[in-house]
C-alpha positions as CSV (number, residue, x, y, z in Angstrom):
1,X,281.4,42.4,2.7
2,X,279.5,45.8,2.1
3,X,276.1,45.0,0.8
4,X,276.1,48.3,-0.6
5,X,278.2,48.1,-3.7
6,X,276.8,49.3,-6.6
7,X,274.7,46.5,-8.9
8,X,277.1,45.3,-11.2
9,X,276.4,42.6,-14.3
10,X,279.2,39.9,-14.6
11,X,281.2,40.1,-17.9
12,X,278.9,39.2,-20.8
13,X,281.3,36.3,-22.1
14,X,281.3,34.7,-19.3
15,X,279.9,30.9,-20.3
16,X,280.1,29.3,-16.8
17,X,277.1,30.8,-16.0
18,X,273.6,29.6,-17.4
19,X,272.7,30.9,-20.9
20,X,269.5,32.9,-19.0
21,X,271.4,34.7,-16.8
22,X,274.0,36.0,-19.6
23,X,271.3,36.8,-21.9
24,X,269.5,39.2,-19.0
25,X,268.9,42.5,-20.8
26,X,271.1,45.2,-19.9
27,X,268.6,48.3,-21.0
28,X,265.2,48.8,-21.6
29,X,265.2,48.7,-25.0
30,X,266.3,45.6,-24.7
31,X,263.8,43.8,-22.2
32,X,261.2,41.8,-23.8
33,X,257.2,41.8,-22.9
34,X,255.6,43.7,-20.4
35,X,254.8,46.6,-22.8
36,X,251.3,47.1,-20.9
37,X,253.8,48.6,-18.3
38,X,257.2,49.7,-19.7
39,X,256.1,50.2,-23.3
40,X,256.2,54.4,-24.4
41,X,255.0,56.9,-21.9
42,X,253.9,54.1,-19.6
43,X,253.9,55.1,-15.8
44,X,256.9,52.7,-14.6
45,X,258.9,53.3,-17.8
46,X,258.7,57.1,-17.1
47,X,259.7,56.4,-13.2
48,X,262.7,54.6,-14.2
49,X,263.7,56.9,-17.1
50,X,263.9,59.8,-14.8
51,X,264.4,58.3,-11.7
52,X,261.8,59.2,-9.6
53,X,260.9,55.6,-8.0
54,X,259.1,54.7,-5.3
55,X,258.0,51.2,-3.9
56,X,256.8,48.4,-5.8
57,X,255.8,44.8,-5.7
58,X,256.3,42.5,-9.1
59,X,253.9,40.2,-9.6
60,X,253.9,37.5,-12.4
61,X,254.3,33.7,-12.7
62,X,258.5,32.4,-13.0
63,X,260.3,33.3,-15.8
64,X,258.8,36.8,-17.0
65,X,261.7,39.3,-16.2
66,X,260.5,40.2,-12.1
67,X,264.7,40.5,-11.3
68,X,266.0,41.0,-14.4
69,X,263.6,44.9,-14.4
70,X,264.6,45.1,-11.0
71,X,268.3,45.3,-12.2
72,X,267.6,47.4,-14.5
73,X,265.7,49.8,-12.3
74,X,269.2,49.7,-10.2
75,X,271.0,50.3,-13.6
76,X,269.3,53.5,-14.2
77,X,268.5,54.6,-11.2
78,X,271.3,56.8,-9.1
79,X,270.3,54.5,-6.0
80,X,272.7,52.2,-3.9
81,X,270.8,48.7,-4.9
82,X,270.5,45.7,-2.4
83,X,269.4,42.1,-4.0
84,X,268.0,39.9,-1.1
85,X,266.2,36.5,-1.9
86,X,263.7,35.7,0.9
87,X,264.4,31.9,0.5
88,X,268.1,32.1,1.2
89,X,268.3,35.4,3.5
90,X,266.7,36.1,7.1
91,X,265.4,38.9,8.1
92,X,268.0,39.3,10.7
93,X,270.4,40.3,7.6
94,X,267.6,42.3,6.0
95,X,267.4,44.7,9.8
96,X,271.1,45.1,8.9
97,X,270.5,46.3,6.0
98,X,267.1,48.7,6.9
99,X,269.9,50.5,9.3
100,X,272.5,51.2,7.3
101,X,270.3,52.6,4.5
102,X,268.5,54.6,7.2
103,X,272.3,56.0,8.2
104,X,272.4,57.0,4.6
105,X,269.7,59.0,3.4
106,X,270.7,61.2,5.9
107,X,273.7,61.5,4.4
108,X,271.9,62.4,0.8
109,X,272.4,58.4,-0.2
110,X,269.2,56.5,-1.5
111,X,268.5,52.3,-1.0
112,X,266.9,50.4,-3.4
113,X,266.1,47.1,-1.7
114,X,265.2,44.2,-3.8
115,X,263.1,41.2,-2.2
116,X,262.7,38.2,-4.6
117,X,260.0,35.8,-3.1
118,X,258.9,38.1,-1.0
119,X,255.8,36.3,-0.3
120,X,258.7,33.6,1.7
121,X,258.7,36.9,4.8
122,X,255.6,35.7,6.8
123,X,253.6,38.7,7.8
124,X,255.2,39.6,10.9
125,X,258.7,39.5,9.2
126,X,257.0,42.3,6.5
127,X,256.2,44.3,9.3
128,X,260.3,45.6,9.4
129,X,260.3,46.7,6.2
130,X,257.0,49.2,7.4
131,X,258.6,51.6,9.0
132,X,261.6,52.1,6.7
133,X,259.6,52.6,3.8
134,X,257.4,55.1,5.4
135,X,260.2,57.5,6.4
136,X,261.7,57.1,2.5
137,X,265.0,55.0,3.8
138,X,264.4,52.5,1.2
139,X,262.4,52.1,-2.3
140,X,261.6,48.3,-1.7
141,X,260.7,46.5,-4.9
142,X,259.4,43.3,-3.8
143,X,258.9,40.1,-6.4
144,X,256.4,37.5,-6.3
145,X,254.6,34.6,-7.7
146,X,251.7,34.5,-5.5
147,X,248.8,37.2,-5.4
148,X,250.0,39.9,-3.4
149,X,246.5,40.6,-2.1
150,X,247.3,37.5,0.3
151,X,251.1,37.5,1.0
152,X,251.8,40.5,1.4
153,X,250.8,42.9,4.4
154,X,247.9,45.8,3.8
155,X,250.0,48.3,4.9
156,X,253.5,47.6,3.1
157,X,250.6,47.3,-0.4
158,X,249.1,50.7,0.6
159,X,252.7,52.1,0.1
160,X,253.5,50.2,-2.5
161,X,252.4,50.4,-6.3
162,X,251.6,46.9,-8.1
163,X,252.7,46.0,-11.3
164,X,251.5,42.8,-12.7
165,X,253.8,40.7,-15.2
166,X,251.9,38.7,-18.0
167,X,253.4,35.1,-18.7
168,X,255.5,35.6,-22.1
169,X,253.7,35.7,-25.2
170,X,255.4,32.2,-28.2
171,X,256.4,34.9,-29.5
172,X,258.0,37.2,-27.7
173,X,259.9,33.7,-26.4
174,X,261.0,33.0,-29.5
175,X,262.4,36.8,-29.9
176,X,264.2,35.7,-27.0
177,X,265.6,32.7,-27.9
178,X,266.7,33.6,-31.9
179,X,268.5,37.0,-29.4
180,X,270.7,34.4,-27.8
181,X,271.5,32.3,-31.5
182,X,272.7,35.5,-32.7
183,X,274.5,36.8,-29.8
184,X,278.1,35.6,-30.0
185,X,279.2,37.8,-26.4
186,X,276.6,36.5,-24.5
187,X,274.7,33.9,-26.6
188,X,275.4,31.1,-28.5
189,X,276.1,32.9,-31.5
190,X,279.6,31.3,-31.8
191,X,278.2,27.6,-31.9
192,X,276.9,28.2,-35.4
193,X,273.7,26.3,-34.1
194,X,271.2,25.7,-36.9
195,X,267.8,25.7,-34.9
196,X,264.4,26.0,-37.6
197,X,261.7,28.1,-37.0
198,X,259.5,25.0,-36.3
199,X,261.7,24.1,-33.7
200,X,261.6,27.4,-31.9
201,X,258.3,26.9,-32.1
202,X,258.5,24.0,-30.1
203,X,260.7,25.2,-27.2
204,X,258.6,28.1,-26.7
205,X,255.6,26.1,-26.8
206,X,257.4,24.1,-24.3
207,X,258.3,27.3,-21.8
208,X,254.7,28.2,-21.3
209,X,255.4,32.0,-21.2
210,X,258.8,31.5,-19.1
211,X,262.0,32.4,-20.7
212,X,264.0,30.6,-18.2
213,X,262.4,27.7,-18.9
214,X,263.3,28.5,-22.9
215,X,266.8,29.1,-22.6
216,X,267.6,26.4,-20.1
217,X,265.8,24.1,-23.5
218,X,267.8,25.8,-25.8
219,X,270.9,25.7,-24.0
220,X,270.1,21.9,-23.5
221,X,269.8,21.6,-27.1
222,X,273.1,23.4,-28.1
223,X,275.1,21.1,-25.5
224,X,273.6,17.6,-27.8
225,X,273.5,19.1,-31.2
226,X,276.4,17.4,-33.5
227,X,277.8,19.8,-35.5
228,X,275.4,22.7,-34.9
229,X,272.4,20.3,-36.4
230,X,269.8,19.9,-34.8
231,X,267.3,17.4,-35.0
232,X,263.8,16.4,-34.2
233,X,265.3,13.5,-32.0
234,X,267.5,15.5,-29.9
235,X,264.5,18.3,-29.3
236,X,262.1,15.4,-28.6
237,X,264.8,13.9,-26.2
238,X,265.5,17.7,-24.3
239,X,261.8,18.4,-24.5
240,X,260.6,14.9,-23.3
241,X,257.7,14.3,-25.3
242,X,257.1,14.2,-28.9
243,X,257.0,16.8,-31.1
244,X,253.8,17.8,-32.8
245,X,252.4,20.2,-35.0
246,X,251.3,22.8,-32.9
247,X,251.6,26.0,-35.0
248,X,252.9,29.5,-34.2
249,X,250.0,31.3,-35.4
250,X,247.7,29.4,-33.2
251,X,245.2,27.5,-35.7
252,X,246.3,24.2,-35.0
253,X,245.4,25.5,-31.2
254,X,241.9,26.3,-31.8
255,X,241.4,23.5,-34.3
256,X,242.4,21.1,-31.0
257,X,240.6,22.8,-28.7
258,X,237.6,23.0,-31.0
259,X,238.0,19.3,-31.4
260,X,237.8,18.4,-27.9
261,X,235.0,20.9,-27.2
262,X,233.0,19.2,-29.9
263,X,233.6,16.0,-28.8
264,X,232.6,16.6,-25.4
265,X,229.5,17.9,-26.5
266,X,228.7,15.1,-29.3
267,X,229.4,12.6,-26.1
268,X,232.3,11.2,-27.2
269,X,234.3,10.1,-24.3
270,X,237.0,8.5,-27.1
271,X,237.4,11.0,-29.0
272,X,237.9,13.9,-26.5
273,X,240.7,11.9,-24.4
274,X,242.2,11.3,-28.4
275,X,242.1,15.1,-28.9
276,X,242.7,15.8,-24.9
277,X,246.2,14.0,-25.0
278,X,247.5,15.6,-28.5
279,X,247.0,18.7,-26.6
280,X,248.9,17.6,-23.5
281,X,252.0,16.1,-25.8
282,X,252.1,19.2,-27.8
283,X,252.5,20.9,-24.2
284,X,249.5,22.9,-24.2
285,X,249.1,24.8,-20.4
286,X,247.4,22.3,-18.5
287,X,245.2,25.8,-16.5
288,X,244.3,26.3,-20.1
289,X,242.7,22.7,-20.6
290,X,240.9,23.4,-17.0
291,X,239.4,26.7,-18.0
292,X,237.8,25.1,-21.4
293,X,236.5,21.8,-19.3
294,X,234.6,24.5,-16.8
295,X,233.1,26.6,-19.6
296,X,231.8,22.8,-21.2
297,X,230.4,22.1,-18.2
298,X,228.4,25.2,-17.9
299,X,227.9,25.7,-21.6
300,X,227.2,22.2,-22.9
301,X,225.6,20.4,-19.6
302,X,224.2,23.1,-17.1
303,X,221.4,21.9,-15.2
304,X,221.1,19.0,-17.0
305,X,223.8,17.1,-14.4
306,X,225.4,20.0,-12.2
307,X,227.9,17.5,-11.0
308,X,229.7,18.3,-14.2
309,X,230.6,21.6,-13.3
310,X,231.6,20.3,-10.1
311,X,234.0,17.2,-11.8
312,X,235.3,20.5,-13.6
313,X,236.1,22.2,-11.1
314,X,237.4,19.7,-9.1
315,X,239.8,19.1,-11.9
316,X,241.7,22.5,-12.3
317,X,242.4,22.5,-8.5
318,X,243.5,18.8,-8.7
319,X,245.7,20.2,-11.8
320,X,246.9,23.5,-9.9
321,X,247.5,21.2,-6.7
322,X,249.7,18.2,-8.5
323,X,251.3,19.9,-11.8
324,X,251.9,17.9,-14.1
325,X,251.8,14.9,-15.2
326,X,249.5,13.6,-12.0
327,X,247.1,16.4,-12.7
328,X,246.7,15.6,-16.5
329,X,244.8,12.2,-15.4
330,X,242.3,14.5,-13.6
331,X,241.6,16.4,-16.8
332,X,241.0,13.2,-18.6
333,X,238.4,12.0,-15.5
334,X,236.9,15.1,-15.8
335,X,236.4,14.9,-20.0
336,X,235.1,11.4,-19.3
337,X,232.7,12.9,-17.5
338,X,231.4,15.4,-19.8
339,X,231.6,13.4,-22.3
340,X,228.5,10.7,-21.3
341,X,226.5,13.6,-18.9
342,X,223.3,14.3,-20.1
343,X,223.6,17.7,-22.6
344,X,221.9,21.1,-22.3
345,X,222.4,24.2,-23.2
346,X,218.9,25.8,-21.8
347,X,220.7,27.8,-18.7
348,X,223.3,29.2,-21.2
349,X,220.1,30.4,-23.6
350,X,218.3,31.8,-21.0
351,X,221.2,34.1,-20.3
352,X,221.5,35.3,-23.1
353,X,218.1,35.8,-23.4
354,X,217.7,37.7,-20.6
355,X,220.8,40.2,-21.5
356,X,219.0,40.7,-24.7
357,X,216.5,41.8,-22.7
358,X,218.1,43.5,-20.4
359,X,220.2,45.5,-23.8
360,X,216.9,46.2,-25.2
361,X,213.9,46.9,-22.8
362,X,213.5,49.9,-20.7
363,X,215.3,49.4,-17.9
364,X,212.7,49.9,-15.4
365,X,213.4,50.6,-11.5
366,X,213.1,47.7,-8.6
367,X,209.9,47.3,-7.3
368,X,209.5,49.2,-4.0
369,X,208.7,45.5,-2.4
370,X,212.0,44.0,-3.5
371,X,214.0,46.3,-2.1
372,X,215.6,47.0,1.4
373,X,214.6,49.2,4.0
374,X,217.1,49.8,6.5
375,X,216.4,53.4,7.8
376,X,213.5,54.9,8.9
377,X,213.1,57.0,6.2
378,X,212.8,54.4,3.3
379,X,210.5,52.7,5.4
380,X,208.5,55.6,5.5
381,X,208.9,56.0,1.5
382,X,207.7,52.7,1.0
383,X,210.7,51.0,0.2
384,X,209.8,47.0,1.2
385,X,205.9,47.2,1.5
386,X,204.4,44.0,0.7
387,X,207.4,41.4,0.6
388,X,206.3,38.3,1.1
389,X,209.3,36.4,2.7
390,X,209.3,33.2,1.7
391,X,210.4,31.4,4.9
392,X,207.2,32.3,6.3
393,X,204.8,30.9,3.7
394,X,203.7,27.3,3.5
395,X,205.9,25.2,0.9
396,X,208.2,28.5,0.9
397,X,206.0,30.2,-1.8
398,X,204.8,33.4,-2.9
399,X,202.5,34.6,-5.5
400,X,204.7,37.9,-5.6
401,X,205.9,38.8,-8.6
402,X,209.5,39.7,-8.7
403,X,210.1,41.5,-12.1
404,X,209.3,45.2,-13.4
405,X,205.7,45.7,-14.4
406,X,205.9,45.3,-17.8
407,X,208.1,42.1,-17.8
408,X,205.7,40.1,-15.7
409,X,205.0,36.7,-16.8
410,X,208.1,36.8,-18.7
411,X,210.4,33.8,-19.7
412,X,214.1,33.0,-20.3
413,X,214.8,29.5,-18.9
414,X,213.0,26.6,-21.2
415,X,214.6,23.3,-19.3
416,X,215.1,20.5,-21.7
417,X,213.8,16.7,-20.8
418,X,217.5,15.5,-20.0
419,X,219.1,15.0,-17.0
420,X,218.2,16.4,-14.0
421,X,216.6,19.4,-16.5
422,X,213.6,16.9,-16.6
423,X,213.0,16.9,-12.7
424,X,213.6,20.8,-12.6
425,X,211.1,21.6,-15.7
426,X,208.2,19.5,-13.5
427,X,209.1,21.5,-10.8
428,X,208.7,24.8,-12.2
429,X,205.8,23.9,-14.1
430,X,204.6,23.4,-10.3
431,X,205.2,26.2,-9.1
432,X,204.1,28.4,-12.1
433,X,200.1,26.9,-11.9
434,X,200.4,27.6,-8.1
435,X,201.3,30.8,-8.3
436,X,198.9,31.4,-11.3
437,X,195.8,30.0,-9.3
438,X,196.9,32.2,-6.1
439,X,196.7,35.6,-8.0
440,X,193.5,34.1,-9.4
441,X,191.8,34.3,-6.2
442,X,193.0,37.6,-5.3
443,X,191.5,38.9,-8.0
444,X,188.3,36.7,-7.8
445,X,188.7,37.9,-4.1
446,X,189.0,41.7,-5.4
């Protein structure tokens, strides 16, 4: 077999093969998303137009278009092209490969050498792809789900530009699919299949910003529609929960999510697991749910029980560690939570508080005893004179004060009497007539 045939795409009306792999776009202009990299006069757009690549790594979650830009890179490009996937391949085959490309650039021939899962080569695996792509053997283009910053070697990233891929936008997944209704070579254009636009909805809502995911529903769909029709049972049956409005436009989003926020806050354990769980059968991305349960626990709670921020937290790893559906009872826990904590938003005032003060008031320098000395020189300038370090101090107090001059005394953080906020306003009330007696009697002193 010679690995080094050129990139080829099956026929287009071949319907053995899954409906995303016959609907992979065979030109630019006809791959969807990404436009923050292959849209106009973008860098990688201009690369691949006039073929002056170099190395790359992909990076984006499943289903975004990582291989199918790769074969299009290989389409344009005048460049033998090499597919590997790191789950099924060794890098015993991928040596093979490093040498023979290596034989032929110095024949004038140039290797494009695609890695899927690249992340799957541990790190000393990645080291044989180091030397190759120094000397200009190969153009790797390496794909990946996982943050390259962490899977892939320093020195294979420091010759190697990184393009992140965005998760599909509904619609540019329901683009995708009505392509493939209309496509009678590739598509399904010849089953006559009568989807609405409801029910594209639906399925895109469904993929989460993958179109694999999409197509694989749609195809699913075709294969029980009678007649072409198809109807809310059969989509409910594919999609496997019901089907519920859950607009295009997003409203019905934000209404939900606005629901559950303001449930959480009006401590209403009820109502927010109501609202939590129309959100999880409409589909809604579980990460999503997470992300709004951290900002209510730093938002709507703070201080006054800063467990909740913990429970919140706890609850998107849970939900990134299971996947669904096991993770979707540890966003319910964690809205339970919320839900009866005591409420307070005195942390979130206070920083906003303090920005408005920090947008509007002169921004004045650091005192000289806040800040560090560590040479001789700022020593000698003055730079840490008079820091009291609080270690050393009985009770681990000072009477310093730590804000410019003309902000002294100042306040942005008014605890409430709930919670835990109770206990920390006593405390600070504490504190503040200590220090205020202390500097008494250095003046009375003075």
């Amino acid at each position: 077999m010679n690995l080094f045939e050129p990139e080829t795409q099956a026929a287009g009306n071949d319907f053995s093969r899954p409906l995303a792999e016959r609907m992979r776009p065979r030109s630019l202009d006809e791959y969807v998303g990404q436009e923050h990299i292959l849209g106009p006069g973008k860098p990688l757009r201009i690369q691949i137009e006039q073929d002056q690549l170099s190395s790359m790594i992909l990076w984006g979650p499943p289903g975004v278009g990582k291989t199918s830009l790769a074969r299009l890179i290989a389409r344009h490009s005048k460049c033998d092209f090499v597919p590997f996937s790191a789950v099924t391949s060794g890098i015993k085959e991928v040596k093979l490969v490093l040498n023979e490309a290596e034989r032929n650039r110095k024949m004038g021939r140039r290797t494009i050498l695609f890695v899927d899962e690249i992340h799957r080569f541990n790190k000393s695996q990645q080291d044989a792809f180091l030397p190759y792509v120094e000397a200009g053997d190969v153009i790797l283009i390496g794909a990946t789900t996982e943050n390259p910053s962490f899977e892939v070697i320093s020195a294979l990233l420091s010759r190697s530009r990184v393009y992140t891929l965005r998760a599909l936008t509904m619609a540019e997944v329901i683009q995708l699919l009505r392509r493939a209704l209309e496509d009678g070579e590739r598509g399904l254009g010849r089953s006559q299949l009568q989807v609405s636009e409801a029910q594209l909805e639906q399925i895109a809502i469904y993929s989460n910003g993958d179109a694999r995911t999409a197509y694989t529903a749609l195809e699913l769909v075709a294969a029980a529609a009678t007649g072409g029709r198809v109807t809310g049972q059969i989509l409910e049956d594919v999609l496997q929960r019901k089907v519920l409005l859950y607009d295009k436009s997003g409203e019905e989003h934000f209404n939900l999510i606005s629901a559950l926020h303001k449930s959480v806050r009006s401590s209403d354990a009820d109502a927010a697991l109501y609202w939590l769980a129309r959100m999880l059968e409409a589909g809604e991305d579980r990460l999503y749910l997470a992300r709004r349960l951290v900002r209510m626990a730093i938002e709507d709670i703070g201080l006054a029980d800063p467990r909740a921020l913990e429970q919140a937290i706890a609850a998107m790893q849970a939900v990134h560690f299971l996947g669904i559906p096991e993770g979707d009872q540890a966003l319910a826990q964690a809205a339970i939570y919320l839900s009866v904590a005591p409420k307070s938003d005195a942390a979130y005032r206070a920083l906003e508080a303090a920005r408005q003060q920090a947008r509007t008031a002169l921004a004045e320098p650091v005192p000289f005893h806040l800040r560090n000395a560590p040479t001789k020189l700022m020593k000698e300038i003055g730079y840490g004179a008079g820091y009291q370090h609080a270690h050393l101090q009985e009770n681990a107090l000072t009477d310093m004060e730590c804000l410019p001059p003309s902000q002294a005394g100042a306040r942005f953080y008014f605890p409430s009497d709930r919670g835990l906020e109770k206990r920390i306003q006593e405390r600070l009330e504490e504190i503040r007539r200590w220090k205020a007696e202390q500097r008494g009697q250095k003046r009375v002193e003075l």
